[in-house]
C-alpha positions as CSV (number, residue, x, y, z in Angstrom):
1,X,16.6,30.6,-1.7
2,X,15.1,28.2,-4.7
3,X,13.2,25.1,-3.9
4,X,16.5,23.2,-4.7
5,X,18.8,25.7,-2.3
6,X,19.0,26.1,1.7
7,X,20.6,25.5,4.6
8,X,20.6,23.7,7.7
9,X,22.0,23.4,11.0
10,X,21.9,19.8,12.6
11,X,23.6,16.8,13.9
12,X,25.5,15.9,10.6
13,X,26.2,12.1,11.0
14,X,29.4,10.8,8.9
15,X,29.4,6.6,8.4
16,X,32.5,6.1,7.6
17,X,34.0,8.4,10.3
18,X,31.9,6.7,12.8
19,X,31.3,10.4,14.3
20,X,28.4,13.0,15.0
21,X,28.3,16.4,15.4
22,X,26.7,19.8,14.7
23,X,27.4,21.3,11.3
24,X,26.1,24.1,9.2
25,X,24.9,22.3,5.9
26,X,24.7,24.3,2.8
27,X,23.6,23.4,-0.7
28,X,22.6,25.0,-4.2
29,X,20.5,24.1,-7.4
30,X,20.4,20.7,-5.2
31,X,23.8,20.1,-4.8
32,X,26.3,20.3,-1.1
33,X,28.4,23.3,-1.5
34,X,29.7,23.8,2.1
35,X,29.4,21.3,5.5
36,X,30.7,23.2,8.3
37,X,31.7,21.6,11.3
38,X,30.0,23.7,14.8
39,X,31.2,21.3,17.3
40,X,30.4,18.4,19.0
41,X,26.5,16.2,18.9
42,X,23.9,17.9,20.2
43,X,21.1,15.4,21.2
44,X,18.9,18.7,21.0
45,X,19.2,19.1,16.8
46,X,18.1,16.9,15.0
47,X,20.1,14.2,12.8
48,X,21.2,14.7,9.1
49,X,22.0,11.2,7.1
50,X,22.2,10.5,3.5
51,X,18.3,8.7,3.1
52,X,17.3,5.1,3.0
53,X,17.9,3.1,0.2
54,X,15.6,-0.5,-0.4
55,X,18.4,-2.8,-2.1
56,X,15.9,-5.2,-3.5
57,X,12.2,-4.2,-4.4
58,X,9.5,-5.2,-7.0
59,X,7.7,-1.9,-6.9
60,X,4.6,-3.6,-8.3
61,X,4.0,-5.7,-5.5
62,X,3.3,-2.5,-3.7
63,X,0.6,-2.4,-5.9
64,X,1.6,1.0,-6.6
65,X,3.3,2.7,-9.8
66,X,6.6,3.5,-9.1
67,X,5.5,7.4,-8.9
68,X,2.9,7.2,-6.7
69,X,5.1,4.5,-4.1
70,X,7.4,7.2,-4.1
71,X,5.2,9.4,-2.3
72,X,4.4,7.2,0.5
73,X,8.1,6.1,0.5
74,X,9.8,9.2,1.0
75,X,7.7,10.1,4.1
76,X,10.0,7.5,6.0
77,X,13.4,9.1,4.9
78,X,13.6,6.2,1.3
79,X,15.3,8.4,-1.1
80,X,16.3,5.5,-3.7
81,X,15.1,1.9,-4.6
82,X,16.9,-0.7,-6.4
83,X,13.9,-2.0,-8.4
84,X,13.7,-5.7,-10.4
85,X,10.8,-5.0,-12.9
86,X,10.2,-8.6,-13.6
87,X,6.6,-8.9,-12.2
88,X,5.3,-6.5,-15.1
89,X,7.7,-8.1,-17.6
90,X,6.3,-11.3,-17.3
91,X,3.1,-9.7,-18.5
92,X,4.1,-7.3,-21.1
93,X,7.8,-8.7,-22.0
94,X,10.0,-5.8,-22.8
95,X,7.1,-3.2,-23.4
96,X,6.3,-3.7,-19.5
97,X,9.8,-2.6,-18.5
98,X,9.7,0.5,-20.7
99,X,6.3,1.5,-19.3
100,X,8.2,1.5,-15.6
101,X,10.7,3.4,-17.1
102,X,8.4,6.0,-18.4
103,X,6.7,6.1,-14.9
104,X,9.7,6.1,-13.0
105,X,11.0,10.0,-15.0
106,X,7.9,11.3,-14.0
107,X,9.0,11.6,-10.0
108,X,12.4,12.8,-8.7
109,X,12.7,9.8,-6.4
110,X,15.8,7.5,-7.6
111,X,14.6,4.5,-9.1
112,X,17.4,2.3,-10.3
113,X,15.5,-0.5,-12.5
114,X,17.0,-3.9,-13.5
115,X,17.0,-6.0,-16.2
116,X,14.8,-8.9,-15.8
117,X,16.6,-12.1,-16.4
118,X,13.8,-14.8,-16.1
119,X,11.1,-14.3,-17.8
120,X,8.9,-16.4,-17.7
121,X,10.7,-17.7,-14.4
122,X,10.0,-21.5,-15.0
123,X,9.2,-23.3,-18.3
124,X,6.4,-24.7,-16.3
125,X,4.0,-21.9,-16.0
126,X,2.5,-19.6,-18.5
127,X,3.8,-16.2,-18.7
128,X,2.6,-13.3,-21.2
129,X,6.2,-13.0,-22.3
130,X,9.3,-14.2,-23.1
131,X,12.7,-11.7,-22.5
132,X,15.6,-13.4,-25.0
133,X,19.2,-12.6,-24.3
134,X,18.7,-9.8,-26.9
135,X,16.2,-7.8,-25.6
136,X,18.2,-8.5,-22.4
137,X,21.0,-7.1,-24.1
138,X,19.3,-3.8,-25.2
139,X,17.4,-3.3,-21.3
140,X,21.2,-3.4,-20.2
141,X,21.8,-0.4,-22.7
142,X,18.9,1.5,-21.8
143,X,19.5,5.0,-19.8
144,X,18.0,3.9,-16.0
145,X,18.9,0.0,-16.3
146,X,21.7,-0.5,-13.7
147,X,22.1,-3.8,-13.4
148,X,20.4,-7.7,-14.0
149,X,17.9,-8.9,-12.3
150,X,17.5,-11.7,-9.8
151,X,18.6,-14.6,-11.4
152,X,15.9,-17.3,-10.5
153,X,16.6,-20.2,-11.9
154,X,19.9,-21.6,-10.1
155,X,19.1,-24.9,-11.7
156,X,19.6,-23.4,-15.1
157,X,23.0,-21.3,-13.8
158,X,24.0,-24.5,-12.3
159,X,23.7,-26.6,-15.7
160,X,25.1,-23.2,-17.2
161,X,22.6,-23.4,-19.9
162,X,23.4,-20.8,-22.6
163,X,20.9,-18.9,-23.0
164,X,20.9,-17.9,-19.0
165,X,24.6,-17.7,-19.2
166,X,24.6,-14.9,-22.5
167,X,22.4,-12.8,-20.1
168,X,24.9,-13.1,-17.4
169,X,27.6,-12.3,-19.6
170,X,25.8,-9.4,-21.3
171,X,26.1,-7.6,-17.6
172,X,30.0,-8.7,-17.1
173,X,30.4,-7.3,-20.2
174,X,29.1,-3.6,-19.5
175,X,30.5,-4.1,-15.5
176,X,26.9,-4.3,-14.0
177,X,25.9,-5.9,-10.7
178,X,24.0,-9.2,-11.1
179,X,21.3,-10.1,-8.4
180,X,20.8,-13.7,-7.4
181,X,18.0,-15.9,-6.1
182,X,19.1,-19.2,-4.5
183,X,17.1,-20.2,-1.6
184,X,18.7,-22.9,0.5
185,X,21.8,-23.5,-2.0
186,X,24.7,-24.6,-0.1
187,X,27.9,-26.3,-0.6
188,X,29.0,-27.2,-4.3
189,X,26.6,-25.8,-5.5
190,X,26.3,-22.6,-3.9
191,X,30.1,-22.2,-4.5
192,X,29.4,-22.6,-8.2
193,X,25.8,-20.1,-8.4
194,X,28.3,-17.6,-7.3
195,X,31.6,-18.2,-9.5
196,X,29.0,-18.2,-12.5
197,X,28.9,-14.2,-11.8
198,X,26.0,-13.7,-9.3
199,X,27.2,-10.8,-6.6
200,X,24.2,-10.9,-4.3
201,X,21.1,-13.1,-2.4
202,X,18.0,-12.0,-0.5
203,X,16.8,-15.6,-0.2
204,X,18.9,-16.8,3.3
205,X,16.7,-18.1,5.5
206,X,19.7,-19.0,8.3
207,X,22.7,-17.3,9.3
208,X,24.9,-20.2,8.2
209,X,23.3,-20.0,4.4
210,X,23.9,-16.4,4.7
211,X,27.8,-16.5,6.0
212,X,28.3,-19.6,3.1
213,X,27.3,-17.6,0.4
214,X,29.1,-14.5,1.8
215,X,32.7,-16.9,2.2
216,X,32.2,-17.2,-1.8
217,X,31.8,-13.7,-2.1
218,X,28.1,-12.6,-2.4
219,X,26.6,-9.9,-0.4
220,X,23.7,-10.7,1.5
221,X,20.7,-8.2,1.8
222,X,18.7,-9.1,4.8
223,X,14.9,-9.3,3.4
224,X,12.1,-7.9,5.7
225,X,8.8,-7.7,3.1
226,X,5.5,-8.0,3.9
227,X,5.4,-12.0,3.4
228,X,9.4,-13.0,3.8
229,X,11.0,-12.0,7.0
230,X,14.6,-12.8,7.6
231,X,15.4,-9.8,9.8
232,X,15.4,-12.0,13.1
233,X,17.3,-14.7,11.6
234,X,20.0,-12.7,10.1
235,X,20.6,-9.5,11.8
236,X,24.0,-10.8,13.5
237,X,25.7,-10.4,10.1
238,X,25.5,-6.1,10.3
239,X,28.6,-5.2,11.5
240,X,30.8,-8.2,10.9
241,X,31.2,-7.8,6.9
242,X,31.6,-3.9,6.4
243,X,30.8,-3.0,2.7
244,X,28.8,-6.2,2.2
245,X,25.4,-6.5,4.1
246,X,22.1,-4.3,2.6
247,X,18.7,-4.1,3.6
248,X,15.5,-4.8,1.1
249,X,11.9,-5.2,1.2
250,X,11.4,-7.2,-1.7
251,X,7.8,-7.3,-1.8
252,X,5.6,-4.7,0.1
253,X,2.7,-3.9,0.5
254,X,0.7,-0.7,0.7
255,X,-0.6,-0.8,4.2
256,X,2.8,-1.7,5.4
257,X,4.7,0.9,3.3
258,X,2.3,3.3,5.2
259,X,3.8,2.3,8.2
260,X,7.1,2.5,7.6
261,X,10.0,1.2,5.5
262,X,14.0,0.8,6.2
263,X,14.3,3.2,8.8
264,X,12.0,0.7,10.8
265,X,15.0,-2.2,9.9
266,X,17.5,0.5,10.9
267,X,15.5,0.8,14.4
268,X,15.3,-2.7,15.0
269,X,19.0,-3.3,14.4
270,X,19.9,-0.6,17.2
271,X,17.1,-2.1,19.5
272,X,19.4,-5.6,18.5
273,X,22.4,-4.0,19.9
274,X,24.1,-3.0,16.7
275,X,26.0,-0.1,16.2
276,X,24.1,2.7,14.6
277,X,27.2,3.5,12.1
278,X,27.4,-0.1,11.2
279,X,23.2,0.0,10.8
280,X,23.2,3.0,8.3
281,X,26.4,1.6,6.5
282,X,24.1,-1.4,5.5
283,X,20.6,1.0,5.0
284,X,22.2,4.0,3.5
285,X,25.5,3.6,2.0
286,X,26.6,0.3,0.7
287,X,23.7,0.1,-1.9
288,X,25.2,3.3,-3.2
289,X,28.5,1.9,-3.9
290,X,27.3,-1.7,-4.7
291,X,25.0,-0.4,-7.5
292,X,25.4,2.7,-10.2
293,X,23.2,4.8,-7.9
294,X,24.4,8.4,-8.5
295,X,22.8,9.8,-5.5
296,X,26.1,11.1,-3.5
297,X,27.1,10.4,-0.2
298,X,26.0,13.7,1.6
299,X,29.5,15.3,0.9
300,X,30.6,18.7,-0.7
301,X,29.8,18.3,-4.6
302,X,27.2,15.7,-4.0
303,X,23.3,15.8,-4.8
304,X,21.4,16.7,-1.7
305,X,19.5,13.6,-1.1
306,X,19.2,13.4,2.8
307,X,16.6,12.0,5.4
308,X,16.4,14.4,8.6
309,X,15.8,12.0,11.7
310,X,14.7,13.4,15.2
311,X,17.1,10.8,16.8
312,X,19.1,7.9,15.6
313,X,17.4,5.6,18.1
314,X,14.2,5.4,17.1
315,X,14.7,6.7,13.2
316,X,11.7,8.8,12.8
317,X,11.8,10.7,10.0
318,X,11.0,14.5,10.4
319,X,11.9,16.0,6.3
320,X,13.6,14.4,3.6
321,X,15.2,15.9,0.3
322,X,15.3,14.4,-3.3
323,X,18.3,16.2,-5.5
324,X,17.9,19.6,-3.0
325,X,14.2,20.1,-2.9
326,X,12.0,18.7,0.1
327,X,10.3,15.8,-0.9
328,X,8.5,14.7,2.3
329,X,7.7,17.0,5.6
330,X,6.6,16.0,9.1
331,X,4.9,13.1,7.6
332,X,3.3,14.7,4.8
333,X,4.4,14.2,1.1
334,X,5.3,17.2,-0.8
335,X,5.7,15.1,-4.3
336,X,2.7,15.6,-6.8
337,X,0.6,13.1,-8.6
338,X,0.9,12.2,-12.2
339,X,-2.1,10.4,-14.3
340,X,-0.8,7.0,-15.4
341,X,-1.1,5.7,-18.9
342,X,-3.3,2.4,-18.9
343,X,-1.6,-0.8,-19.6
344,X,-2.8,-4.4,-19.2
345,X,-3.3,-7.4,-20.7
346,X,-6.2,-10.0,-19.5
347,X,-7.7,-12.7,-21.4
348,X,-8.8,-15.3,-18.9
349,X,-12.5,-17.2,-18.9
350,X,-15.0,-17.1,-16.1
351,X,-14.6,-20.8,-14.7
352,X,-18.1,-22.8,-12.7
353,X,-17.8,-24.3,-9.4
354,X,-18.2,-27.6,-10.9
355,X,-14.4,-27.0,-12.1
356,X,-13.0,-26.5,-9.4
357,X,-13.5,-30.3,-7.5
358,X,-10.6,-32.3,-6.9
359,X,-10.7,-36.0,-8.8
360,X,-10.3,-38.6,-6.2
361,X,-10.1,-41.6,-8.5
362,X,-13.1,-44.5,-7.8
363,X,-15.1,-45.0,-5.0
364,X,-15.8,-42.8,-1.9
365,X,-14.7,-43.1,1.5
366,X,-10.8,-41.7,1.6
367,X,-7.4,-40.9,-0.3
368,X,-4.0,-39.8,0.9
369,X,-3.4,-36.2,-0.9
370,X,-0.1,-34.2,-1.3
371,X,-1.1,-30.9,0.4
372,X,1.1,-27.4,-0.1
373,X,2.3,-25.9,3.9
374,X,2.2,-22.4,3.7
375,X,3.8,-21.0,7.0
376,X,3.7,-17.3,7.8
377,X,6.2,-14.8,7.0
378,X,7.9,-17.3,4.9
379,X,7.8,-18.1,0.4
380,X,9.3,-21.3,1.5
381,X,6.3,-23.8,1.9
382,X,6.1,-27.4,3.1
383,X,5.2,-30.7,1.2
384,X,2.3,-32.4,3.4
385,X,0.8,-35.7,2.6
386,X,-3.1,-35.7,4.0
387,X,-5.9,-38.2,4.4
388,X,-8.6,-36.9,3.2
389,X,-12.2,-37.8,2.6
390,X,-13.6,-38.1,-0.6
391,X,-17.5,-37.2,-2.0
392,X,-19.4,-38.3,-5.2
393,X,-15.7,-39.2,-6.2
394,X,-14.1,-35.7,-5.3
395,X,-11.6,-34.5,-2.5
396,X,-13.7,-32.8,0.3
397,X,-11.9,-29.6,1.8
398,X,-11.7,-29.6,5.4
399,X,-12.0,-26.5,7.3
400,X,-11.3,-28.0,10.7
401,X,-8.6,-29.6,9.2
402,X,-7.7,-25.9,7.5
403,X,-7.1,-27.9,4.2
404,X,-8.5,-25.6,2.0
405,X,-9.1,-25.5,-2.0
406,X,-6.4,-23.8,-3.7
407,X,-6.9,-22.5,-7.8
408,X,-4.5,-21.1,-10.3
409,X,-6.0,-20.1,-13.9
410,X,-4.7,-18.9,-16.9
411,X,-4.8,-15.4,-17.7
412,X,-3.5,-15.0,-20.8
413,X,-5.3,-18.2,-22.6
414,X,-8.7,-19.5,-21.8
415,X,-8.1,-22.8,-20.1
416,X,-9.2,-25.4,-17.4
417,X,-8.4,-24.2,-13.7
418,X,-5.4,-26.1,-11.9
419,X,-6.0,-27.1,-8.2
420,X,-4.3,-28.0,-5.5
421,X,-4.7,-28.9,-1.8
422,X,-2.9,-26.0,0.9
423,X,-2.7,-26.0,4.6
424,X,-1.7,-22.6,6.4
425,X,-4.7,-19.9,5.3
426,X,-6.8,-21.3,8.6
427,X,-10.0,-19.9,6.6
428,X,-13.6,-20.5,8.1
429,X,-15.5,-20.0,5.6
430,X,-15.4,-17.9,2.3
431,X,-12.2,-17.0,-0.3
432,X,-9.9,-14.7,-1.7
433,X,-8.2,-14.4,-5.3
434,X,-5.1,-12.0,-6.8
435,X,-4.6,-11.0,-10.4
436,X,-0.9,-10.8,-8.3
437,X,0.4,-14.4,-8.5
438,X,4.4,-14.6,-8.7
439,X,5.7,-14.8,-11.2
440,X,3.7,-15.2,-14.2
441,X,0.8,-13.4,-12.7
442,X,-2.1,-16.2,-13.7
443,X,-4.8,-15.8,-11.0
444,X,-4.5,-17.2,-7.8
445,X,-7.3,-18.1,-5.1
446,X,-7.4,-19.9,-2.1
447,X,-11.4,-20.9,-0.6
448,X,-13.3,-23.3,1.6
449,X,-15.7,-24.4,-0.9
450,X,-15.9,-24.3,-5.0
451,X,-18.8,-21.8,-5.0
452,X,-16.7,-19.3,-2.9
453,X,-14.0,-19.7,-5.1
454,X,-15.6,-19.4,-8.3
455,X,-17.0,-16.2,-7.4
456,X,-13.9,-14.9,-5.6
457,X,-12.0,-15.9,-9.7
458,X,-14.3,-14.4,-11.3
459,X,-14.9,-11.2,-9.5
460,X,-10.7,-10.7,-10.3
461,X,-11.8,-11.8,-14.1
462,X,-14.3,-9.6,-14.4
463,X,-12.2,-6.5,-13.2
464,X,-9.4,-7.7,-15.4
465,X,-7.2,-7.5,-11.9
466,X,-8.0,-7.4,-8.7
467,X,-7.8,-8.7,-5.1
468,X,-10.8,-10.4,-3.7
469,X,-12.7,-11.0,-0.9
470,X,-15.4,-13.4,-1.3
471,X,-18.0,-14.2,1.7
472,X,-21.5,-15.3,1.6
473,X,-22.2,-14.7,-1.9
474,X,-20.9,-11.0,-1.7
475,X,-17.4,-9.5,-2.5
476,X,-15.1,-6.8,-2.1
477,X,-12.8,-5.7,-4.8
478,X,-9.5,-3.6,-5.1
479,X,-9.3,-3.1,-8.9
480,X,-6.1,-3.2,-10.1
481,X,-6.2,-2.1,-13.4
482,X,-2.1,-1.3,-14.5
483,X,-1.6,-4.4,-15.5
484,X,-3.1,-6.2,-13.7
485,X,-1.2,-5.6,-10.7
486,X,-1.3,-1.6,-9.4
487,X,-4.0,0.5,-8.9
488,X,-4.1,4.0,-10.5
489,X,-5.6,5.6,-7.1
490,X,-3.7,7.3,-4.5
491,X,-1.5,5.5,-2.8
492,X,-2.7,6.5,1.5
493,X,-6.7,5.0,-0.3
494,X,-5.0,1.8,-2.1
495,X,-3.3,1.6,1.5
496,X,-6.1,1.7,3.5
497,X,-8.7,-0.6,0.9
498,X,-6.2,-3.2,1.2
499,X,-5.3,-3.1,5.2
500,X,-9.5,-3.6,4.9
501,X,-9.5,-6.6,3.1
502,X,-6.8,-7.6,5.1
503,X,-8.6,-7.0,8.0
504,X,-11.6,-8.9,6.7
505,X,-10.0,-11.7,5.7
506,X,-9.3,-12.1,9.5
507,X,-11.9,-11.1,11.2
508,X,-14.8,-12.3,8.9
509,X,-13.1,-15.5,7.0
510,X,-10.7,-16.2,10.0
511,X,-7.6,-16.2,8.2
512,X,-4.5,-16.7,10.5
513,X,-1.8,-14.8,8.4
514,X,-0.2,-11.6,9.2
515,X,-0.3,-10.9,4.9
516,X,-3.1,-13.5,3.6
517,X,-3.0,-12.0,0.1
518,X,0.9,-11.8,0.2
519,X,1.2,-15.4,1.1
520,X,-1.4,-16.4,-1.6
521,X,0.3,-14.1,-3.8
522,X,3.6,-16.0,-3.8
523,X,1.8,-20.2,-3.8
524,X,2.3,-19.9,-7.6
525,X,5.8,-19.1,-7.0
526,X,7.7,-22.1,-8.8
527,X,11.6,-21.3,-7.7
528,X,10.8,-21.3,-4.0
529,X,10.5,-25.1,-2.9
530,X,8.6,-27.1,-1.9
531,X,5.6,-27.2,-3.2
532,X,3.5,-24.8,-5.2
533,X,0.6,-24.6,-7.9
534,X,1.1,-23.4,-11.6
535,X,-1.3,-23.2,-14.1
536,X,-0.5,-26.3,-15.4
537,X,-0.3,-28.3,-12.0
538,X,1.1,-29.0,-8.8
539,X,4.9,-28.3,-8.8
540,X,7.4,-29.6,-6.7
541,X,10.5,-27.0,-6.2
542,X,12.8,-29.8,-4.5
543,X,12.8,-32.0,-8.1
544,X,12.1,-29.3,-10.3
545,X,9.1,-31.4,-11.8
546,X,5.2,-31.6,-11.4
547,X,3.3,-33.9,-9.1
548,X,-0.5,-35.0,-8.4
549,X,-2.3,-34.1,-5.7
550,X,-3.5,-37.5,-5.3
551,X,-1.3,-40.0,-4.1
552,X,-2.5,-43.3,-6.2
């Protein structure tokens, strides 16, 4: 036999049959040539399905390449992402998408890439690029580009402003899926996000949002990431709309990617109740027919890409096989590393602790403040009006209060720091700051005091990427030196440095979030109400418009 060429004899599970049983499974240079039928399930054999796929995914947020995530991926049965490229596009524009591209050949794993669609996301941040309809245009064109990317900015499809439309229209045009983005949209309005030519949304928080949006004929992929978590809240839709219910990640991180990835949704949704068919029609097959994933469907003529599990209750994957040749083995990757070509682009300025004090206006005593709620496990955030005290003239941050100092700085321009009040992080003392601040990708740090947080910004600075912890005058650093954003080590190390600071951040600052430097990670996120922090100012997501921090 070749490394593309075998056999086995398993449990062959068939979706849309709804039926199990033992088969003889044959392929050749990577492709099924026979699957014959032995008789009936043996809960002995193991269990043959045709591999995970994550419907929604920002493969930088991993803080991986796309290469080196594949090798941690395809250890839990993943044998495809649908990837939106958009985090290093609104760095590098178009040449950021192309260097994904060029990643994404160097691995067998099936990476399906999107156009971005908004970049920058908001006209109220700044990004390093800007992606016209044109460019747009010509992603749509280019071999590996499937489909457009997460369309953001509802308000803009809403007002069907032209130049959002022309993107839109550019993917009609060539019959490729467009991905949506409308958190909380109901009614009128989500009636009209979708008639504008949006097919999908990962951003239901409720069941009702979710059923709305899927009577005006979206699909709905149920979202369990490292920061967002929808899983409990939606779930009851697998099974009642066949053919239009995925699962997706969107953003993950390394430590939990470690862990586990969609065959841990698929073994929640059987420990729900749900039927396992209906489970691996929504993790394994309607993603292949939804998007231009030529990855076959585990019948005779099709590429071999396959997940072996030991049972279909608990969905532990034992091998899986990428076009015919193994890919992962008991646990182990069988996937090689390649070198990655640098890319980056850094240019912000070391701040002082003396910028980074609030203005209370005259006098001393106390001021009411608008202060950002960031809740765990949820982008969504809360608008929060504070008393706080006030010294030499500045807001004071109050740890027993856990209202907490929160900076965004430029870094593409030198500029002044933009701050911001933020209730959530429950840190006791210290700070942490991300080079990996959604969408634009400015820098982003949350602290208890202005010295903490100066060094925490410019440690990141310094490294030209990063994540930070800060604590008593000392740091810890994971560089992130691909733009900003991944690291160029291997992927079980960049895994375990980050469950440290994670750990840290816990044990040594307090922090009371299950993902502090997702959370922080997505307070500079604009299109996600209610309120966050761009490098310009406070922005509220309810009015689309900036605010003060200071309510005078």
């Amino acid at each position: 036999m070749t490394d593309n060429s075998g056999s086995l004899t398993v449990n062959v599970v068939d979706i849309d049959r709804r039926s199990i049983g033992v088969a003889e499974v044959c392929w050749e240079n990577g492709v099924i040539t026979a699957i014959r039928s032995l008789g009936p399930e043996d809960r002995e054999r193991p269990y043959l399905i045709p591999g995970f796929i994550d419907a929604h995914i920002h493969l930088e947020s991993s803080l991986l390449p796309p290469a080196e995530f594949a090798r941690l991926a395809v250890r839990h049965g993943t044998v495809a992402t649908v990837s939106d490229p958009h985090e290093i596009a609104n760095i590098l524009g178009n040449d950021g998408v192309l260097w994904m591209l060029e990643n994404v050949r160097q691995t067998p794993f099936h990476v399906l890439l999107g156009a971005p669609s908004c970049v920058p996301a908001t006209p109220f941040e700044t990004a390093g690029a800007v992606l016209e309809a044109h460019e747009v245009e010509a992603l749509l064109d280019t071999p590996g580009v499937g489909y457009l990317s997460e369309v953001m900015n509802f308000p803009g499809v809403l007002a069907r402003e032209p130049h959002l439309m022309a993107k839109i229209t550019a993917a009609a045009l060539r019959h490729k899926p467009v991905d949506g983005h409308a958190p909380g949209l109901l009614g009128a309005e989500a009636a009209a996000y979708a008639a504008a030519g949006i097919h999908t949304d990962h951003e239901c928080a409720t069941l009702a949002e979710a059923e709305e949006k899927l009577a005006n004929g979206m699909a709905i992929l149920i979202r369990e990431g490292s920061a967002a978590r929808n899983f409990e809240a939606l779930h009851p839709l697998i099974g009642r709309y066949p053919g239009k219910i995925m699962f997706c990640s969107d953003d993950r991180h390394p430590d939990d990617l470690s862990q586990g990835h969609i065959n841990k949704l698929a073994m929640r949704a059987v420990r729900h109740g749900h039927d396992v068919f209906s489970v691996l029609e929504a993790a394994c097959l309607t993603p292949r027919r939804f998007y231009p994933l030529d990855l076959g469907e585990m019948r005779v003529g099709d590429a071999m890409n396959a997940a072996l599990l030991e049972n279909v209750r608990d969905f532990n994957v034992l091998s899986t096989w990428l076009n015919g040749v193994i890919a992962a083995e008991n646990g182990e990757c069988c996937l090689q590393r390649y070198p990655c070509r640098p890319v980056n682009r850094f240019a912000a300025q070391r701040v002082e602790s003396e910028q980074l004090r609030i203005a209370a206006g005259t006098g001393s005593g106390q001021v009411s403040c608008r202060v950002i709620g960031a809740e765990d496990g949820q982008l969504l955030t809360r608008s929060l009006q504070i008393t706080m005290n006030t010294v030499d003239r500045y807001v004071a941050p109050s740890v027993t209060e856990d209202v907490l100092l929160l900076a965004v700085i430029n870094r593409y321009h030198p500029a002044p720091p933009a701050l911001a009040l933020i209730r959530g992080f429950g840190l006791k003392c210290g700070a942490l700051a991300s080079s990996v601040a959604h969408d634009s990708h400015n820098i982003v740090a949350v602290g208890c005091d202005a010295e903490s947080l100066a060094l925490a910004i410019n440690t990141v600075i310094d490294a030209r990427g990063g994540l930070v912890l800060a604590n008593a005058g000392r740091t810890d650093l994971l560089p992130l030196p691909l733009a900003g954003l991944m690291s160029d080590g291997e992927g079980n190390a960049v895994a375990a440095h980050y469950s440290s600071l994670t750990h840290q951040a816990r044990t040594q600052l307090g922090c009371s979030l299950r993902a502090p430097f997702m959370t922080l990670s997505f307070m500079a996120l604009l299109v996600i109400p209610e309120l966050k922090l761009s490098d310009r100012g406070l922005f509220d997501g309810g009015k689309f418009a900036f605010s003060d921090v200071v309510c005078y």
